[in-house]
C-alpha positions as CSV (number, residue, x, y, z in Angstrom):
1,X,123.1,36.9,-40.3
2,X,122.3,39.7,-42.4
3,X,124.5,41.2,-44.8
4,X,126.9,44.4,-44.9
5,X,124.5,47.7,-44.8
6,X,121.4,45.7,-43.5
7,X,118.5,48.1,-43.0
8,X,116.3,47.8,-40.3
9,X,112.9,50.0,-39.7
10,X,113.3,51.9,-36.7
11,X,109.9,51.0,-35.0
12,X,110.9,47.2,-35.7
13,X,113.8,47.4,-33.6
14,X,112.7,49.2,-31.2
15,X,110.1,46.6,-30.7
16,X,112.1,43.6,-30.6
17,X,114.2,45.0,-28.1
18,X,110.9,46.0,-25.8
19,X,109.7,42.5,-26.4
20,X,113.1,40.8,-25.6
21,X,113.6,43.1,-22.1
22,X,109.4,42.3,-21.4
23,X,110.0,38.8,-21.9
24,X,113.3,38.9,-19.4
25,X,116.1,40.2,-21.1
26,X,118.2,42.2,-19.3
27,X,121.2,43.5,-21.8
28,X,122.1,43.4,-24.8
29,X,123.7,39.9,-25.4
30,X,120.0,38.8,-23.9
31,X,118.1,41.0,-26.3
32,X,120.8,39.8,-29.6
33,X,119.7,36.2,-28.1
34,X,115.8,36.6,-28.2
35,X,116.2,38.4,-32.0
36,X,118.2,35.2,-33.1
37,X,115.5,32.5,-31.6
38,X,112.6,34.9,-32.3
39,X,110.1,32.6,-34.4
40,X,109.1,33.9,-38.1
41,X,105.8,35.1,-36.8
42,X,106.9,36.8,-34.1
43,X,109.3,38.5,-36.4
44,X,106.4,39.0,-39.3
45,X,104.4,41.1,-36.7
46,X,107.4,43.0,-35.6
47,X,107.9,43.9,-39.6
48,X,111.2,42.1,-39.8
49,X,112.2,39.6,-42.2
50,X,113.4,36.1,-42.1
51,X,116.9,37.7,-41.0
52,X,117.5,39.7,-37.6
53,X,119.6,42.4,-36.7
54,X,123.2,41.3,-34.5
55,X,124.0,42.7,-31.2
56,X,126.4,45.2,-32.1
57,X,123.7,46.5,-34.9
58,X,121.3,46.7,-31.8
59,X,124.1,48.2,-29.4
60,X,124.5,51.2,-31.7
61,X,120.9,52.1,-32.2
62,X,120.4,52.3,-28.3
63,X,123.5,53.9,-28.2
64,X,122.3,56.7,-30.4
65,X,118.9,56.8,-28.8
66,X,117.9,59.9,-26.3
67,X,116.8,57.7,-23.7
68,X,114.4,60.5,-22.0
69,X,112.6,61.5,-25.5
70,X,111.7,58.0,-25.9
71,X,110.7,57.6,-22.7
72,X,108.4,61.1,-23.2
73,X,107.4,59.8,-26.4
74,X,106.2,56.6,-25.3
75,X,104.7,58.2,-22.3
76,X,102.7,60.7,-24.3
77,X,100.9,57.9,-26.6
78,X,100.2,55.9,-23.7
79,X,98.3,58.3,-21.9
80,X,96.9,58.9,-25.1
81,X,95.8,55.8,-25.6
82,X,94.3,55.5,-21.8
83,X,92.4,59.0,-22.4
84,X,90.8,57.7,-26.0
85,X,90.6,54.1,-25.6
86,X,91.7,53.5,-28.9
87,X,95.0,53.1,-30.7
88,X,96.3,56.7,-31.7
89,X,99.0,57.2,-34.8
């Protein structure tokens, strides 16, 4: 378990918890599950280190997240990325 004032990147959480809820997990305890049996490589491509983030770490970044911009944000690059073909930044 990481250590008092662990720092995450933003993007690296966020995509552990969309890999955890795309590979079945369904709240948070399930998502705090999959980050503690993720493998190193998985966590390597996710740009974490050999350590992951707890649930209650996890619980407050949602909880401060505005569900419908990420949802719009997400949205946008996707269409994006269907329009171009291509990865966009």
């Amino acid at each position: 378990m990481p250590g008092p004032g662990r720092r995450y990147g933003l993007g690296s959480l966020l995509s552990l918890c969309m890999v955890a809820v795309l590979g079945g997990a369904t709240s948070l305890a399930a998502i705090a599950r999959f980050a503690a049996d993720t493998d190193s490589d998985l966590r390597g491509q996710l740009g974490l280190t050999s350590s992951t983030s707890n649930a209650s770490t996890l619980g407050r970044l949602l909880a401060r997240l505005d569900g419908d911009a990420l949802d719009d944000a997400v949205g946008a690059r996707l269409a994006r990325y269907a329009a171009t073909g291509r990865r966009t930044r």
